[in-house]
C-alpha positions as CSV (number, residue, x, y, z in Angstrom):
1,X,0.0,0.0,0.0
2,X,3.0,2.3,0.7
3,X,4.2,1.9,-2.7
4,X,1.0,2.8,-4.3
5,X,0.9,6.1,-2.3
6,X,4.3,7.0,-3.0
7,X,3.2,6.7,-6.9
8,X,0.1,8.4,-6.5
9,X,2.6,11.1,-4.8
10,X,5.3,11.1,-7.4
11,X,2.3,11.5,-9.8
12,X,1.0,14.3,-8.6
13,X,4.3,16.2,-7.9
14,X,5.3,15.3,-11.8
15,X,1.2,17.1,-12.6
16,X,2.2,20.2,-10.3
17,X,5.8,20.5,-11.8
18,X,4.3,20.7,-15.7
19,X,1.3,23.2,-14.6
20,X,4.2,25.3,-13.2
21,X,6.0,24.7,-16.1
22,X,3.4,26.4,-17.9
23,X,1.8,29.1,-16.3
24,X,4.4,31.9,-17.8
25,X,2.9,31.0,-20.9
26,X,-0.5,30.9,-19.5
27,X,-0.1,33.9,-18.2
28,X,1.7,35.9,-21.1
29,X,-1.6,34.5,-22.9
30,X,-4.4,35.4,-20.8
31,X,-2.5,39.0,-20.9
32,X,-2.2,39.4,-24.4
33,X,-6.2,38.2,-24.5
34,X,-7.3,40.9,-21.8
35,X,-5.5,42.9,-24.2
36,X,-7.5,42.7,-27.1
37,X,-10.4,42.6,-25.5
38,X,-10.1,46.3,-24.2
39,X,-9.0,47.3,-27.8
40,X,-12.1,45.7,-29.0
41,X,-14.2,47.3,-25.7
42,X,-12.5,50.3,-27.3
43,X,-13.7,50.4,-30.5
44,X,-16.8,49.9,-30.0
45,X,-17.5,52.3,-27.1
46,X,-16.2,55.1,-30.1
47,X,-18.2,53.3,-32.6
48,X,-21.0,52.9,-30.2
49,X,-20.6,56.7,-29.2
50,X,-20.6,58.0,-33.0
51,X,-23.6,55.8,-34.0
52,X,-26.4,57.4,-32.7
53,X,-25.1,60.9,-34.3
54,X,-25.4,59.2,-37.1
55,X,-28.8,57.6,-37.1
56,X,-30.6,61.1,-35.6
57,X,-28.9,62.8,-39.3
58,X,-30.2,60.0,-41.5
59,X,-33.0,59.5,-40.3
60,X,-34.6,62.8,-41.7
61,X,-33.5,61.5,-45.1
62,X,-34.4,58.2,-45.0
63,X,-37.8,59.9,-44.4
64,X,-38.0,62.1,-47.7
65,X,-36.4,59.5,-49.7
66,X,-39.5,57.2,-48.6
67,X,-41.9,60.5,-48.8
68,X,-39.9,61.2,-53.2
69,X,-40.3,58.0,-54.1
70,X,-44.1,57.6,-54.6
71,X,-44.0,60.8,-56.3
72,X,-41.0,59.7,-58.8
73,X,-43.2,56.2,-59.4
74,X,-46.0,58.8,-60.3
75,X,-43.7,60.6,-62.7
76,X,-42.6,57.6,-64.6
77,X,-46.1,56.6,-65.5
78,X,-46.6,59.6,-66.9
């Protein structure tokens, strides 16, 4: 039974050493991730901020395109 622990235990150390083998790269991972992810966050919140400008000054033209074009299909039958 003692030999099957001490297995057990040099198993787990030899799991422990090659998490903390990798965690630098981990790390230097999850960084670089959190990192674009605020660029993205970024963009959008400008993108998000310039958008509604944008919809209240087309609006008002979407409107008399929609309010010309019966009136042009009028003019073509003619």
């Amino acid at each position: 039974m003692e030999i099957l622990t001490f297995i057990v235990v040099l198993f787990m150390a030899y799991l422990l050493w090659r998490i903390v083998d990798q965690l630098p790269d981990v790390t230097f991972r999850l960084s670089e991730i959190q990192r674009d992810l605020a660029e993205i966050r970024r963009r959008i919140d400008t993108d998000g901020r310039n958008a509604p400008a944008q919809l209240t000054t087309s609006q008002p033209q979407a409107e008399e395109q929609a309010e010309e074009a019966p009136e042009a299909a009028e003019a073509k039958q003619d």
